[in-house]
N, C-alpha and C positions, 0 to 999 in steps of 0.2 A: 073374143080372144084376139083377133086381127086387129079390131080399133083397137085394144089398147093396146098390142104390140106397137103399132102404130104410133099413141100417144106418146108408149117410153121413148121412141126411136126420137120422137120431134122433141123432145123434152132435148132428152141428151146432147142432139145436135144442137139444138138453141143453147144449152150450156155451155158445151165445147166453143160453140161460136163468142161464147160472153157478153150472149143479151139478157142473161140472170145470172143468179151468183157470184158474182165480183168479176172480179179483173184480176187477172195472175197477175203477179210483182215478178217484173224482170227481174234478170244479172246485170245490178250494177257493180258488183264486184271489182276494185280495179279500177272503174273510170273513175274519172274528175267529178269534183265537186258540181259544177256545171252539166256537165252530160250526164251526170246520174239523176242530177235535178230532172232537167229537159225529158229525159226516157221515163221519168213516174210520172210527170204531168203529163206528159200523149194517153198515159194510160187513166190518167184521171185521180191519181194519189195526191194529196198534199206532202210534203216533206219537211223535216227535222231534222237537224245537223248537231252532233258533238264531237270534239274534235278527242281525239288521241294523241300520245307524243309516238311515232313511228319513225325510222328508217328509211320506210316509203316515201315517194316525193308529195310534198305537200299538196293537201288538197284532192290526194286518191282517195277513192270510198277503201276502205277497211273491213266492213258489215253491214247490213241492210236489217233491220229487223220491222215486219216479220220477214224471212228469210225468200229468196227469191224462188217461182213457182208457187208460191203462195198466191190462194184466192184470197182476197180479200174487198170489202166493199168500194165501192166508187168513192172517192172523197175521203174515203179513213187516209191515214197519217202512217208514213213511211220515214223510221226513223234512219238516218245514214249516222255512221263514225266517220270521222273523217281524221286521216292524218296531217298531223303538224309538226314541224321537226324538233329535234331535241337543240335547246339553248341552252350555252352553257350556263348557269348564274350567276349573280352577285354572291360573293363570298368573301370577299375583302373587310376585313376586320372581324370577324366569326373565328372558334375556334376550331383545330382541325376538325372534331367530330360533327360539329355544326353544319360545317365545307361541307363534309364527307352524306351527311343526314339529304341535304340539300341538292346534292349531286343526286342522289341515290333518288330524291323526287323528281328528279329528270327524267328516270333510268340512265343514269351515268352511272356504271360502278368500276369502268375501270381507271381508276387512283394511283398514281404515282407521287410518292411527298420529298420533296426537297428539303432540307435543313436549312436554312441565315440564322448568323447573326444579326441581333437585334435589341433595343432597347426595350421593346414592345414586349408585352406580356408573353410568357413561353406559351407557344402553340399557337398562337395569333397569326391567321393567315397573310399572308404580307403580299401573294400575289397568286395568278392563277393563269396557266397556259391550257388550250387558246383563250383568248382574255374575253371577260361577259359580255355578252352577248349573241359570242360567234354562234352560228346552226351547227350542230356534227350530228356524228352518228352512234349511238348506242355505246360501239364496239371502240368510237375513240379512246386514247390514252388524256387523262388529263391530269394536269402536273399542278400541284400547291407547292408554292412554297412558305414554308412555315418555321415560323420566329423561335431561336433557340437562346437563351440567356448569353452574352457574354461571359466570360472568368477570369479572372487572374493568373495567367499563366503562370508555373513552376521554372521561376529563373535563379534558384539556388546552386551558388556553385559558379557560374557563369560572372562574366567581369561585365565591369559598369556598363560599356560599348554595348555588348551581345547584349546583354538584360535590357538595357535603355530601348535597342533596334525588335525585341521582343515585345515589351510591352506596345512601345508607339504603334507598332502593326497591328496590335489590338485597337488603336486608338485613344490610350491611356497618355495622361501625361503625365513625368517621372520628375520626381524630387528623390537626391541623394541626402544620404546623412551617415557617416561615417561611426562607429562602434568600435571599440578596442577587441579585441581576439586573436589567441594565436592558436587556434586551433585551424585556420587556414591561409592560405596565401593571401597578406596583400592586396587588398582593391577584388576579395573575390565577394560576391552578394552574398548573406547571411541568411537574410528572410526579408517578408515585403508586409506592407499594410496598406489592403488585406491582405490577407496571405493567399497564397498559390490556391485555385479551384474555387479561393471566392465568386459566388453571382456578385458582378459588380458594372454599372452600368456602362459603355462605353464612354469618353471625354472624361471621366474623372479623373483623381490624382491617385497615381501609386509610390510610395514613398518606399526607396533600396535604401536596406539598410548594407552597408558594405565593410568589410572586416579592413582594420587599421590595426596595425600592428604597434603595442606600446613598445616593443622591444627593439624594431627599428628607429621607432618616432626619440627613443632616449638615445641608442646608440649615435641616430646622428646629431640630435643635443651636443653629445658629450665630446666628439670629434672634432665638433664646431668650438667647442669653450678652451679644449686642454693645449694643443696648441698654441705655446708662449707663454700660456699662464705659470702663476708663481705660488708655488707649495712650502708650506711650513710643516716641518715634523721636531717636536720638543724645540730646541735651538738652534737649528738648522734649516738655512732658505734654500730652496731649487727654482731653478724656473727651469722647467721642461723644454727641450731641445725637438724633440720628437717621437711624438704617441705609437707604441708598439701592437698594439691591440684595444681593443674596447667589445666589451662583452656584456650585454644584459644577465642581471641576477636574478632576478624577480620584484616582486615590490615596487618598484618606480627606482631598484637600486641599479645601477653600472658599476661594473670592475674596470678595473684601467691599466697596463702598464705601459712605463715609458722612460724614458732614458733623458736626463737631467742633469745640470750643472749647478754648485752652492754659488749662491753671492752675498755679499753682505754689504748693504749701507752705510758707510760710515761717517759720523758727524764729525765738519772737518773746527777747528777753532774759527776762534775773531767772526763768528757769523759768516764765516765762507760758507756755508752748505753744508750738503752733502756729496760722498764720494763712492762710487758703486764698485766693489772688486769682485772679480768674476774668474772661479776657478776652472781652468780649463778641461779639469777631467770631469767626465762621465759617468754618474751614477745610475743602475737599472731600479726605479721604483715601482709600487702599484701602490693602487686607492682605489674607496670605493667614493661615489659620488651620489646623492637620495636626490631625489626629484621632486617637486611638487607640480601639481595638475597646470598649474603653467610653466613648467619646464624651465623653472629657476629652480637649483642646487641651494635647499634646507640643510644638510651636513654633508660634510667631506671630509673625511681620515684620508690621508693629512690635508690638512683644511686648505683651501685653496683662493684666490682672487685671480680674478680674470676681469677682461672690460668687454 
């Protein structure tokens, strides 16, 4: 019974000691790459590294397996984790959910997204804060910003100036063309091509179409012609002294009053000419005057010549 009380006692000690049964595996929990190295080789472990993305500063151990206090044989293999920091990616030209896929193999997930404009496909990452490569940390914010179509902005209503300083701001360039309507004022925009909320690329042409009024375009015609001109009704000449009004009708027609004196021509003998007598009173007349698309007078009650 003694000897082998004995025997266990020397066994045990011998074990404790670590001249059988392996070698405990330190805590390298925490140290470096280096000193974690260094502390398994004194104890006689081989070592294996893989690395982690951590928060931790690089190159801390993370985990040790088999785990520290562990006996294990002289020479067996001590695998370490080791941390490596999070870099941001490449993401430049992906789209957001690709960014976002790709972040997320970082462990990056917190995502902030910016909107641009862009000619680039919708949702085409167009840039990325901190920009790839930087190190962060897990918990950083990182910001995409990401490609939104251009549109046609809604400049109905709005005059050529404003619509014109509207689109250019988009970076559109602007051709006018003017349209008949009196349903608005004057030089006000109608509609565009494309129209207002079109995707349409930036640098292209937007073409305003802008409301021209036939009803002013004729009244000033007819302001411009009546004016000294010379009217005939049945047998009787006027030449017009000075225009009272002028009134669009409809149709390409104008109404006209004006106030007028008769004259008549008269052919004198022996080939002397002619001789003009000019009554000195004032008559109130009106006419109307029909337009055609180039704003020459096709009939006039009472018919009229002007130069």
């Amino acid at each position: 019974m003694v000897l082998a009380l004995a025997a266990a006692g020397t066994a045990w000690g011998t074990y404790n000691a670590e001249i059988w049964g392996g070698k405990t595996i330190p805590d390298v929990v925490g140290l470096s790459q280096e000193e974690a190295t260094a502390a398994l080789g004194e104890r006689g472990f081989a070592v294996e590294a893989a690395d982690e993305k951590s928060d931790m500063a690089p190159g801390t151990v993370l985990a040790a397996s088999p785990d520290q206090g562990t006996r294990a044989a002289e020479g067996s293999t001590v695998s370490l984790t080791v941390a490596v920091p999070h870099v941001v990616p490449e993401v430049l030209g992906l789209t957001q959910q690709e960014a976002a896929d790709a972040l997320a193999a970082e462990g990056l997930g917190t995502i902030s997204v910016v909107e641009q404009k862009s000619n680039d496909a919708e949702g085409t990452v167009l840039s990325v804060a901190p920009e790839a490569g930087t190190e962060v940390l897990s918990t950083d914010e990182i910001t995409l910003t990401v490609a939104v179509p251009y549109t046609v902005p809604d400049v109905t209503g709005l005059g050529k100036s404003d619509a014109t300083d509207a689109l250019e701001a988009e970076g559109y360039t602007v051709d006018t063309h003017w349209t008949y309507s009196e349903d608005v004022e004057e030089g006000t925009v109608l509609y565009t091509e494309p129209e207002a909320g079109t995707e349409y690329d930036t640098g292209q042409e937007v073409v305003v179409y802008l409301a021209k009024s036939r009803a002013n375009e004729l009244v000033a015609r007819a302001s411009e012609i009546l004016p000294g001109a010379r009217l005939k009704s049945g047998d009787d000449r006027y030449i017009i002294d000075e225009v009272k009004s002028v009134e669009y009708a409809g149709d390409d027609v104008v109404k006209y009053t004006c106030t007028a004196h008769k004259y008549e021509d008269v052919t004198l003998p022996f080939g002397l000419g002619t001789q003009r007598y000019e009554d000195t009173k004032q008559e109130t007349l009106e006419g109307t005057l029909t337009f055609d698309s180039d704003n020459e007078v096709t009939t006039a009650d009472p018919s009229i010549s002007y130069s």
